[in-house]
C-alpha positions as CSV (number, residue, x, y, z in Angstrom):
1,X,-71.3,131.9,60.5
2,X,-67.8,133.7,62.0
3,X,-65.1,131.5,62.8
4,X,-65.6,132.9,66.8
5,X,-68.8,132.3,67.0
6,X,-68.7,129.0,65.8
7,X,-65.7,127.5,68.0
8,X,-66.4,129.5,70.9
9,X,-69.9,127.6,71.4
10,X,-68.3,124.2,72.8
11,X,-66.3,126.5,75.5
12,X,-69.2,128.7,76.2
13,X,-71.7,125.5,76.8
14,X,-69.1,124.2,78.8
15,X,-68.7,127.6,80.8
16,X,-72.3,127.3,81.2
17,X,-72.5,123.7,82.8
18,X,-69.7,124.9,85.1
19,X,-71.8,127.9,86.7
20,X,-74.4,125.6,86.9
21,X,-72.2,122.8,88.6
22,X,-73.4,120.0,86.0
23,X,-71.5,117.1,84.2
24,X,-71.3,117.3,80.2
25,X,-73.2,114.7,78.7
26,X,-71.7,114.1,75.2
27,X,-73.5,111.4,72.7
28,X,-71.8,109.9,69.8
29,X,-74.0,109.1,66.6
30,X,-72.5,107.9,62.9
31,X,-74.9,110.0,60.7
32,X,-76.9,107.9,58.3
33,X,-77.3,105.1,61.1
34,X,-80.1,103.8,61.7
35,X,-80.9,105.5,58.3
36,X,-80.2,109.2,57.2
37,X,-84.1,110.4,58.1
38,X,-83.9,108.7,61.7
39,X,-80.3,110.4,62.2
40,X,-82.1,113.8,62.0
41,X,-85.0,112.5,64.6
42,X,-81.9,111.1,66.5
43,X,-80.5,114.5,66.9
44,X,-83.8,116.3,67.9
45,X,-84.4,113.4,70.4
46,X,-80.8,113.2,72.0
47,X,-81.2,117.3,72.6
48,X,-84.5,116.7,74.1
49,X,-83.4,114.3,76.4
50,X,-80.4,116.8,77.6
51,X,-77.3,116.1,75.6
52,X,-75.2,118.8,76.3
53,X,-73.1,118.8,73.1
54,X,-73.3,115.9,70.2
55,X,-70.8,114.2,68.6
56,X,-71.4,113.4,64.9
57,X,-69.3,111.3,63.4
58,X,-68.0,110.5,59.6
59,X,-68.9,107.4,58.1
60,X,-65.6,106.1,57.0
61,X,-64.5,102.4,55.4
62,X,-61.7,101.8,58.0
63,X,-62.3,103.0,61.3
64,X,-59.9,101.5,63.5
65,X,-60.3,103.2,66.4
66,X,-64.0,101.6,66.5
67,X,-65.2,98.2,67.9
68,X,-67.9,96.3,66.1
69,X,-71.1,97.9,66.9
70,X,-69.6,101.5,65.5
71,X,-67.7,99.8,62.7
72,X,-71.5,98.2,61.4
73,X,-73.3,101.9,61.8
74,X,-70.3,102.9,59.5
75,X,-71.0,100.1,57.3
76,X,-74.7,100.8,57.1
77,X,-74.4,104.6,56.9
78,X,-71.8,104.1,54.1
79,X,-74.1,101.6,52.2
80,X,-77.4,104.4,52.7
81,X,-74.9,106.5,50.8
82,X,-73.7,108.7,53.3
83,X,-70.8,111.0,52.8
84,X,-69.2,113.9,53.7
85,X,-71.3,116.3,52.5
86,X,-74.1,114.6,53.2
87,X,-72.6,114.7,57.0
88,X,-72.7,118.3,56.5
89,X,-76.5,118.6,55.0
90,X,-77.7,116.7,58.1
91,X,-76.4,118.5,60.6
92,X,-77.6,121.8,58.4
93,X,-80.9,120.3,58.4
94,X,-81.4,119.6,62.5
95,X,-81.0,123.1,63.7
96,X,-79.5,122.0,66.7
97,X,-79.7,124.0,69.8
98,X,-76.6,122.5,71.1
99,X,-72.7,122.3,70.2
100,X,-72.0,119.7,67.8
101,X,-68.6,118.2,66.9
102,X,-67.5,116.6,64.2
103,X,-66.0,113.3,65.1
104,X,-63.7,111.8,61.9
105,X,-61.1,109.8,61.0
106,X,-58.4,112.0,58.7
107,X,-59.1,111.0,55.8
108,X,-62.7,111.3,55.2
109,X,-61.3,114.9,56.0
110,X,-58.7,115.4,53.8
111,X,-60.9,114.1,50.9
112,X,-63.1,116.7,51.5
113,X,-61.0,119.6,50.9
114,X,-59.6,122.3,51.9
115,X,-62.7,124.2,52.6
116,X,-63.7,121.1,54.6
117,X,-63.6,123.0,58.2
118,X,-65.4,126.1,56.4
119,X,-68.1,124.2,55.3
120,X,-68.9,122.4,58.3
121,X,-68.8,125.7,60.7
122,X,-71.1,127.0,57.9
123,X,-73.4,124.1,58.3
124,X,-73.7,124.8,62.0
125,X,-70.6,122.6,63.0
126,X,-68.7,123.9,66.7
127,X,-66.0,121.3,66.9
128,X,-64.0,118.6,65.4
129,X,-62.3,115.6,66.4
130,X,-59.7,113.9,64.3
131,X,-59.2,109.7,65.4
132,X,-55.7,109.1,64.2
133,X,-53.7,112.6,63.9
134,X,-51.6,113.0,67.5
135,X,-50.2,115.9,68.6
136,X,-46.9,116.0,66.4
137,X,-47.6,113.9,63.4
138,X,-48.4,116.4,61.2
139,X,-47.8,119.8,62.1
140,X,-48.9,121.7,58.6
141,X,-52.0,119.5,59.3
142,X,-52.5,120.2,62.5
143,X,-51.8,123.8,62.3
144,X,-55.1,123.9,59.3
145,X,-57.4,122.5,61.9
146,X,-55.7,124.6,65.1
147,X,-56.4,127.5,63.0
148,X,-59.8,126.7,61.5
149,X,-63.0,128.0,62.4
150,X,-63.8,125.0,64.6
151,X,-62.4,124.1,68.2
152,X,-59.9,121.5,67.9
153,X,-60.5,118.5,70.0
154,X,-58.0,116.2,71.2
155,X,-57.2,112.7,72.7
156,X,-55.4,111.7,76.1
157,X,-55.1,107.8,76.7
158,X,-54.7,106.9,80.1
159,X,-50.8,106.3,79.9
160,X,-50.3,109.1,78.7
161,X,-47.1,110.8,80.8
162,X,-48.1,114.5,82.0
163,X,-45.7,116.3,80.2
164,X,-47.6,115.1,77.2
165,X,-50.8,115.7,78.4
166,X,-49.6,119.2,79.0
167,X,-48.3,119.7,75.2
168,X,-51.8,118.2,74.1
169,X,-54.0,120.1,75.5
170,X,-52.0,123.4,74.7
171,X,-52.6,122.0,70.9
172,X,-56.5,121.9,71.3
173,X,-59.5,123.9,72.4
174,X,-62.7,123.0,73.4
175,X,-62.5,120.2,75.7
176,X,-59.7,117.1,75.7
177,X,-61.5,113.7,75.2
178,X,-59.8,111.4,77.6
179,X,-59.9,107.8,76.6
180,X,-60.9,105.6,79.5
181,X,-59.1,102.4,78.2
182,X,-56.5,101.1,75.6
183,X,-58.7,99.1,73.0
184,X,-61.3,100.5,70.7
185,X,-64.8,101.8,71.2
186,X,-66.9,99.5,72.9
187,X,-69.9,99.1,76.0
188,X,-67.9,97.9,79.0
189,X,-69.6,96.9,82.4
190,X,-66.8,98.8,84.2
191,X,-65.0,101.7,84.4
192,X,-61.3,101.1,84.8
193,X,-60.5,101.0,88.4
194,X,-57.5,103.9,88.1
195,X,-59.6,106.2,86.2
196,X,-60.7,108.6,89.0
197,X,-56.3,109.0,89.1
198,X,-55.9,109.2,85.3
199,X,-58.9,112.3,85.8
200,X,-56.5,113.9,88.1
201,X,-53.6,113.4,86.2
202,X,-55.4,115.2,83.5
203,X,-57.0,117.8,85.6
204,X,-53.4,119.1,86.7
205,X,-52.3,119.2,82.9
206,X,-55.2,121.3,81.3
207,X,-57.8,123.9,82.6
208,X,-59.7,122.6,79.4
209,X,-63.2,120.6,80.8
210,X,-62.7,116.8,80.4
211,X,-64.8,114.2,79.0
212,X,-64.4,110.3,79.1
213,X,-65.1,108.0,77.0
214,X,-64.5,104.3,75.5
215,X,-67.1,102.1,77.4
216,X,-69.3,104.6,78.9
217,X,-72.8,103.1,79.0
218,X,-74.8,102.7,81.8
219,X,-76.0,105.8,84.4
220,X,-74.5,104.3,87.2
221,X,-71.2,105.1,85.3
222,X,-72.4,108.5,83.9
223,X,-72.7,109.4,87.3
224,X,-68.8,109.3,87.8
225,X,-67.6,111.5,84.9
226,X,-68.8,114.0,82.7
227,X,-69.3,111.9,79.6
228,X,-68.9,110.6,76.0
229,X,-71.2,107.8,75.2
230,X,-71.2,106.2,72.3
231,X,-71.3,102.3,71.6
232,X,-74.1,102.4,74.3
233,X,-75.9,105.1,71.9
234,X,-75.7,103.2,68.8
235,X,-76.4,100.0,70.0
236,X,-80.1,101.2,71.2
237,X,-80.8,102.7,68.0
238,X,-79.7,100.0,66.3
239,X,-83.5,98.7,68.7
240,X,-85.2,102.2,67.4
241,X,-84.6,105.7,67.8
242,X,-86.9,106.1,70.6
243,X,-84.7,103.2,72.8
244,X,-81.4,105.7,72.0
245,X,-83.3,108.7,73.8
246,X,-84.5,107.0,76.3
247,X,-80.9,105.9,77.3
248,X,-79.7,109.5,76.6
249,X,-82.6,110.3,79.6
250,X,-81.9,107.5,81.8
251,X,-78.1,109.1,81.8
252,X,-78.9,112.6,82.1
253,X,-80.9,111.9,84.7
254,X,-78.5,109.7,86.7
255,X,-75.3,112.2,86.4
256,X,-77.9,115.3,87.4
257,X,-78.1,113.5,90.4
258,X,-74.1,114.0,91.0
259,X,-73.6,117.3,94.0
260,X,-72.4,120.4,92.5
């Protein structure tokens, strides 16, 4: 697979969506949760029910970005034996018709190697998503993964002052994952009352598309934003693979509803 055709996928899908005046809907996973056969019938099933792009993410022993349903499919996907690689053989083995980023923490990364990004875009990887590596903390870092064969996603928080939205998106490709709260991963029964501004904030930073997420989970708040959903995602197939898709419908259903 050629590094342009690999991270050009996530912008073309996106490009795609935007003709057709539809919202992104984005699900999060941890592969090997419920178990590393139902993650591959997980994938099939979230396509099928009209994610737009998936979000796989890394087992990993400390993910503190992650509230305590995503923290316990880490735990279980780590005690399954899932690693990196094994990260990497799943996504290989589901043949995805859609984009599919690979949402990690650094380190699980770094341990990986330096043919880590190769690997995945081999494996049929578009994207990736790095947790804890801001813009500026490590450039030599940053600059392996901004030059890699995948689009480089990055992270806005909702305080986040424009000029520094500005210098974060111009460090990523893709789309920019904008964090609806402070606080870790989580199901919330609202969406924060100021993120319609923190949207607009963002959308006169970047031409990048825009997702939200922390405490998406419910269509009537799919509706509102073109969206990453993940504790909501886990949580049902933590009940069975089929509850998960059936959440993944009820949402694409609700934001196809939305007026170009």
């Amino acid at each position: 697979m050629s590094a342009t055709t690999s991270s050009e996928r996530v912008a073309e899908r996106f490009a795609q969506l935007r003709a057709g005046g539809r919202r992104a809907l984005v699900p999060y996973i941890t592969a090997g949760h419920p178990s590393p056969e139902a993650t591959l019938e997980l994938l099939a099933g979230l396509e099928s029910a009209g994610a737009d792009v998936v979000e796989v993410g890394v087992p990993f022993s400390d993910p503190m970005a992650d509230g305590p349903i995503i923290q316990r499919s880490s735990q279980t996907a780590l005690a399954a034996g899932m690693t990196f690689d094994g990260v990497l053989a799943t996504v290989s083995r589901a043949r995805l018709g859609i984009p599919v980023i690979l949402f990690t923490y650094l380190n699980p990364l770094l341990a990986a190697g330096r043919d880590a990004l190769a690997r995945a875009a081999d494996a049929g990887v578009h994207g990736v998503l790095v947790t804890d590596l801001p813009v500026g903390a490590d450039p030599a870092r940053e600059r392996w993964l901004g030059e890699g064969p995948l689009a480089f996603i990055r992270l806005v928080a909702p305080t986040t002052p424009h000029a520094r939205m500005v210098e974060i998106a111009q460090h990523g490709s893709g789309f920019v994952y904008l964090i609806s709260r402070l606080g870790v991963t989580g199901v919330r029964d609202q969406l924060p009352v100021e993120l319609p501004d923190t949207v607009r904030r963002l959308r006169r930073a970047t031409d990048l598309p825009i997702c939200v997420g922390f405490g998406v989970s419910r269509p009537e708040q799919a509706r509102a934003v073109a969206a990453l959903v993940g504790s909501a995602i886990v949580r049902a197939a933590d009940e069975s693979v089929r509850s998960a898709v059936t959440l993944a419908s009820s949402l694409r259903a609700a934001m196809d509803t939305v007026s170009p």
